[in-house]
C-alpha positions as a printed Julia matrix, in Angstrom:
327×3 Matrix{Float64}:
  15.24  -41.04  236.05
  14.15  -39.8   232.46
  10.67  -38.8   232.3
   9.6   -41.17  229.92
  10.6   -44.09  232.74
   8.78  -42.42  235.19
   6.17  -42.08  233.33
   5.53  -45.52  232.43
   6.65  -46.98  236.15
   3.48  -44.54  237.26
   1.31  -45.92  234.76
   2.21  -49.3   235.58
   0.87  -49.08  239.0
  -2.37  -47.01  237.78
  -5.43  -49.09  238.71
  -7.7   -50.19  236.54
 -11.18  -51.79  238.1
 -13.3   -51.86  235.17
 -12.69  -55.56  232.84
 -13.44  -52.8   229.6
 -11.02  -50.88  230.27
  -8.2   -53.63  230.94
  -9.21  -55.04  227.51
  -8.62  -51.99  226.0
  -5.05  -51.45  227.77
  -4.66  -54.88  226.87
  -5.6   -54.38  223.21
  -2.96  -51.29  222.67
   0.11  -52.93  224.54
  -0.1   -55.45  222.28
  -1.38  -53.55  218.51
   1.67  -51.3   219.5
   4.31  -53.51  221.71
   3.71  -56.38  219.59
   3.02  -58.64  216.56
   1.35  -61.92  215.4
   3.75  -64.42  214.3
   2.36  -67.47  212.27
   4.61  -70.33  213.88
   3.82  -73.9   212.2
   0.52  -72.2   211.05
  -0.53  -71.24  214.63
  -1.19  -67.71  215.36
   1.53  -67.02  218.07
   1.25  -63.16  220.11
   4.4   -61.66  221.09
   4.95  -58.0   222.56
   8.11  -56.06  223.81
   8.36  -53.58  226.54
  11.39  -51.47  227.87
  10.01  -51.99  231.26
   9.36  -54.65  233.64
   6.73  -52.68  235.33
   4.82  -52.79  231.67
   5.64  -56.1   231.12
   4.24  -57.84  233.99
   1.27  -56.04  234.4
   0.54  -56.95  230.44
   0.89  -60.54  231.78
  -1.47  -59.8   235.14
  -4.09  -58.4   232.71
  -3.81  -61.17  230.46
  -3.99  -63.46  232.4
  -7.17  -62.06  234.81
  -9.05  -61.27  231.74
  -8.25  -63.94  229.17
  -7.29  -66.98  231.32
  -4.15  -67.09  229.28
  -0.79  -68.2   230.22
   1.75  -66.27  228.71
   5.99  -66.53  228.86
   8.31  -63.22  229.94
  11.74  -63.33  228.68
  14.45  -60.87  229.34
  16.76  -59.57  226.61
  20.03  -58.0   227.31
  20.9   -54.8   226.11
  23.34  -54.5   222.62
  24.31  -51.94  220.45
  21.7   -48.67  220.51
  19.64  -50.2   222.75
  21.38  -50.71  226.19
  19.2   -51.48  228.09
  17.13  -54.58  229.17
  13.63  -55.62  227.23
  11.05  -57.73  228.14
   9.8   -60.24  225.42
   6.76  -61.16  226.63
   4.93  -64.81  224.36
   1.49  -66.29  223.95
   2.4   -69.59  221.89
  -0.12  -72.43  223.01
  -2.88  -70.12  223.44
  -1.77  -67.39  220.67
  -5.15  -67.64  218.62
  -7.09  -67.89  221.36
  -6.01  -64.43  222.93
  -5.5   -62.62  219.8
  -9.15  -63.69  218.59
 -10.22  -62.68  222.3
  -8.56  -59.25  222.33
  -9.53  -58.17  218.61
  -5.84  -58.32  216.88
  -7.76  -61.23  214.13
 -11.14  -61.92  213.11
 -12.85  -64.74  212.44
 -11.07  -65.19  209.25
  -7.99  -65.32  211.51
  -6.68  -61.69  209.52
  -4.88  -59.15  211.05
  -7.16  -56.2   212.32
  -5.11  -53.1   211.12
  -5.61  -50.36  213.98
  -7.35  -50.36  217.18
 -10.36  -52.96  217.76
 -13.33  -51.97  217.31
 -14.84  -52.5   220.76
 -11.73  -50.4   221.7
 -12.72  -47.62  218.64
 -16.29  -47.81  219.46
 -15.32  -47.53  223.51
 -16.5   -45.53  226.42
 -14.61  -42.54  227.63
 -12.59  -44.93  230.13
 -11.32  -47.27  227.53
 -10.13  -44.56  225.51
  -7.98  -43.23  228.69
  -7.15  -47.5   228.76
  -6.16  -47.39  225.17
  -3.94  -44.32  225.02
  -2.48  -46.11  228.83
  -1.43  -49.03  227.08
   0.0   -47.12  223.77
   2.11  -45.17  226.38
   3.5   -48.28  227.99
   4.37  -50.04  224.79
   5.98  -47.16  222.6
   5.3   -43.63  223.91
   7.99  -41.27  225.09
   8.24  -37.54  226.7
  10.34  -35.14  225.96
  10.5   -32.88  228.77
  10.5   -28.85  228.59
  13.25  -27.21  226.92
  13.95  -25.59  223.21
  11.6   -28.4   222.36
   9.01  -30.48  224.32
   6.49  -33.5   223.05
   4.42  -36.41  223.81
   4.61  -39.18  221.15
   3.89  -42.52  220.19
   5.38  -44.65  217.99
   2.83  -46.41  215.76
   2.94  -49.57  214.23
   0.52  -48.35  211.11
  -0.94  -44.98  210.23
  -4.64  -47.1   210.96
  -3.18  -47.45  214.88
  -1.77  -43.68  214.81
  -5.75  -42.76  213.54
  -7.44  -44.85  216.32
  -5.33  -42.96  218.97
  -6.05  -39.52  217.74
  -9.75  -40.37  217.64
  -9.37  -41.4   221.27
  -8.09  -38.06  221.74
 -10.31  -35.75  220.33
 -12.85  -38.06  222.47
 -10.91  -36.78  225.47
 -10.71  -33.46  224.43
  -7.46  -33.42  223.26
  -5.87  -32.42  220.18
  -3.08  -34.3   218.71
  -1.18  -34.91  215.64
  -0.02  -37.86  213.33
   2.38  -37.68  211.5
   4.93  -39.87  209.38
   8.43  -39.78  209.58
  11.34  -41.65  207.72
   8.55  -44.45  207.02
   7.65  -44.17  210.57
   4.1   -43.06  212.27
   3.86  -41.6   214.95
   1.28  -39.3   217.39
   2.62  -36.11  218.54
   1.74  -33.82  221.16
   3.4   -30.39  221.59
   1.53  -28.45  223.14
   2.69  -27.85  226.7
  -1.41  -28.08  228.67
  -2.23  -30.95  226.52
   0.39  -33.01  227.52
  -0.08  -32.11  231.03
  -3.55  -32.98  230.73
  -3.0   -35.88  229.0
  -0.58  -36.99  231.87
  -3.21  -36.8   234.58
  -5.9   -38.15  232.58
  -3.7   -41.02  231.85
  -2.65  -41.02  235.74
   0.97  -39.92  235.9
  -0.01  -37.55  238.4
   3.02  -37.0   240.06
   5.24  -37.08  236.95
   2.71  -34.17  235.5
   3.61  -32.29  238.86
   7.33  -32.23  237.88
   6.54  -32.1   234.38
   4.71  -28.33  235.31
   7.48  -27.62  237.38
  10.37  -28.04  234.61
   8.18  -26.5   232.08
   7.51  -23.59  234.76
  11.46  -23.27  235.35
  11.98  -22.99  231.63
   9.42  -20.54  231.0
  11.01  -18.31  233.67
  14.62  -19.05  232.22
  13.29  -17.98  228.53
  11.33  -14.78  229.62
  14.25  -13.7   231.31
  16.9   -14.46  228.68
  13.99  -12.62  226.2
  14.48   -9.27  228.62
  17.96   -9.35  228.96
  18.03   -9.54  224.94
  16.03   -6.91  224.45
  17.49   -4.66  227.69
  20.92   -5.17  225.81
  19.54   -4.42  222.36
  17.91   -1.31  223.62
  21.18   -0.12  225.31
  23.5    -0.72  221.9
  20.26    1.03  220.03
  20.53    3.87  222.66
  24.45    4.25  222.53
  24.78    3.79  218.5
  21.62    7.02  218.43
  24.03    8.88  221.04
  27.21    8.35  218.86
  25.32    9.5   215.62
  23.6    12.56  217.1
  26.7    13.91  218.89
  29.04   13.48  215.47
  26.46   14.86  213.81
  25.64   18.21  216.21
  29.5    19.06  216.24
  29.51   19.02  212.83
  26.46   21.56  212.56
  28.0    23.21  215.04
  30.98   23.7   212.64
  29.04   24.83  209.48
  26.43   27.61  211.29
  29.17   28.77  213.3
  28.34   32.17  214.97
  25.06   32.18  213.03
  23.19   29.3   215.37
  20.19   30.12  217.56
  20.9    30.31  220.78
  18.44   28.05  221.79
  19.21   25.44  219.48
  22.87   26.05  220.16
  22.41   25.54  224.03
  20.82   22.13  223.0
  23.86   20.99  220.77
  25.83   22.22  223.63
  23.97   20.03  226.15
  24.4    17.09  223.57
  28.07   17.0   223.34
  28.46   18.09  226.78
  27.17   14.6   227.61
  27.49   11.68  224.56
  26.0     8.87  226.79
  22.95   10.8   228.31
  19.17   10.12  226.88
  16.99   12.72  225.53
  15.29   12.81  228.32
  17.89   12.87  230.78
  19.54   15.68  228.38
  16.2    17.33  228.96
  16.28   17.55  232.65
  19.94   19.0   232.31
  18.2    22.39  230.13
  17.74   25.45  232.04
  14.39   25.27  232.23
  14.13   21.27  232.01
  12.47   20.51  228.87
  10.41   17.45  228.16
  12.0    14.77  225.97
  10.72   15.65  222.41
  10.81   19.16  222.98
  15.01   18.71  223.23
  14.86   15.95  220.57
  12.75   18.79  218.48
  15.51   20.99  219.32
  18.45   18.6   218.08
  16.63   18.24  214.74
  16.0    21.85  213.75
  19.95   22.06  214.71
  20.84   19.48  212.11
  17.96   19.86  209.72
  19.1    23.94  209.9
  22.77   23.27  209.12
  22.41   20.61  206.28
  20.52   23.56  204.7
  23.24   25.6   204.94
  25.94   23.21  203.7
  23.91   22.01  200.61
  23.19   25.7   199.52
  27.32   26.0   200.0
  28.18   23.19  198.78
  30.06   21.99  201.77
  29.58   18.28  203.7
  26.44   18.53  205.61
  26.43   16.81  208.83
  26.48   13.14  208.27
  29.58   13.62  206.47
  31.91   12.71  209.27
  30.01    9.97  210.21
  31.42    5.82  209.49
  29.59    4.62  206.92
  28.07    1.8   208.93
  26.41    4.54  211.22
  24.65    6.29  207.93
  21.5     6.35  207.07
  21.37    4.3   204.32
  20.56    6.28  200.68
């Protein structure tokens, strides 16, 4: 099962004792779910959910708080949207509820956003609020090259009221419009988690830590083997320059090297693969790392001297041109 469906079938079954913060669940499925229709010049409520689960307990709460009698309709699946939806209708009763719930006011007009007992809400009905947003439009995307938490809003006044409710939580989130579209994005990986449990998808926030924990692990070690593999081609391209580059000092001093920088070269194109510091160990007395590397230099720094005062190639001169320093 996606996430997002087992996400809402959890919150579905969430209980909810307190009548405030029902209301407020209430209030969201239907700002974000649904509409207000003017049929015949009554007011009539209509919502659709992509889950049964949502949709019935839209009609328990409805009808426990409001004493309204409401109709739930199932629509097939066509074209993008395969699946089933649940049309769930308040016609006799439509005013009645959406007065009751906050969607009009007393001059029957649409309240853009969130009521405001919902805004002006405790802690609870915040948690109720952001419940019921989740139900009707929300969706998880869970951990990989990209992970989020949104919403789909039905205004940028509804996306407002749910970041509000946020911040009130402790959360940070985002709004955001896209293609004509608002919506309220989370992104960051703890937030949603917390958000998740707050909400009361415990046990989907359990698996949710557990794919994002899998994917973490997955990326740190693909991050290693990247950088073990570009430290190996850095290694090997410095062995390939250096060892070109010694025989060809080599071949401009001639009889006139130091020995001690000569039994350094020497080491160096004994062995083309090994590191300075394994070339190090292989001097008679080991040396440390720099002090060979230090070697190695004076070698090459020594015999470009020579050829420039000549006027022979120095020592990069039988190197490819992609392994040259660049001028």
């Amino acid at each position: 099962m996606a996430l997002t469906q087992k996400v809402k079938s959890e919150l579905a079954t969430v209980a909810a004792p307190h009548a405030s913060v029902r209301r407020a669940e209430v209030a969201a499925m239907l700002r974000f779910a649904g509409g207000l229709h003017l049929v015949g010049g009554r007011i009539v409520v209509e919502a659709e959910l992509d889950t049964g689960s949502a949709a019935r307990r839209l009609r328990a709460f409805i009808a426990d708080q409001y004493n309204v009698e409401s109709e739930l309709l199932v629509i097939n699946g066509s074209g993008v949207r395969r699946g089933p939806r649940y049309a769930l209708r308040v016609v006799r009763e439509g005013e009645q509820l959406a007065r009751l719930v906050g969607l009009v006011d007393q001059h029957r007009r649409p309240v853009r956003g969130l009521p405001p007992v919902v805004v002006g809400g405790s802690l609870a009905d915040a948690v109720g609020a952001w419940r019921g947003a989740f139900l009707a439009r929300g969706s998880l995307i869970e951990p990989g090259r990209s992970m989020s938490l949104e919403i789909t809003c039905p205004g940028s006044e509804a996306a407002l009221a749910l970041v509000g409710a946020a911040r009130r939580m402790g959360i940070t989130v985002k709004s955001r419009e896209v293609r004509g579209v608002d919506r309220v994005v989370i992104r960051d990986g703890d937030a949603i988690a917390d958000l998740l449990t707050r909400l009361g998808a415990v046990e989907t926030r359990l698996e949710w830590d557990e794919r994002r924990r899998r994917r973490e692990v997955r990326s740190s070690v693909n991050r290693l083997a990247n950088f073990d593999d570009a430290n190996l081609r850095r290694s090997a391209r410095a062995a390939v320059t250096a060892s070109a580059r010694v025989e060809r000092a080599m071949e401009i001093l001639g009889d006139d090297v130091p020995e001690h920088l000569r039994e350094a070269g020497q080491l160096r194109l004994q062995h083309r693969q090994a590191s300075l510091e394994e070339l190090g160990q292989l001097h008679t007395p080991p040396l440390t790392k720099d002090a060979i590397a230090g070697r190695i230099r004076r070698l090459l720094a020594t015999a470009d001297r020579v050829a420039e005062a000549t006027g022979v190639p120095g020592t990069e001169a039988s190197l490819p041109a992609d392994l040259r320093d660049p001028e």
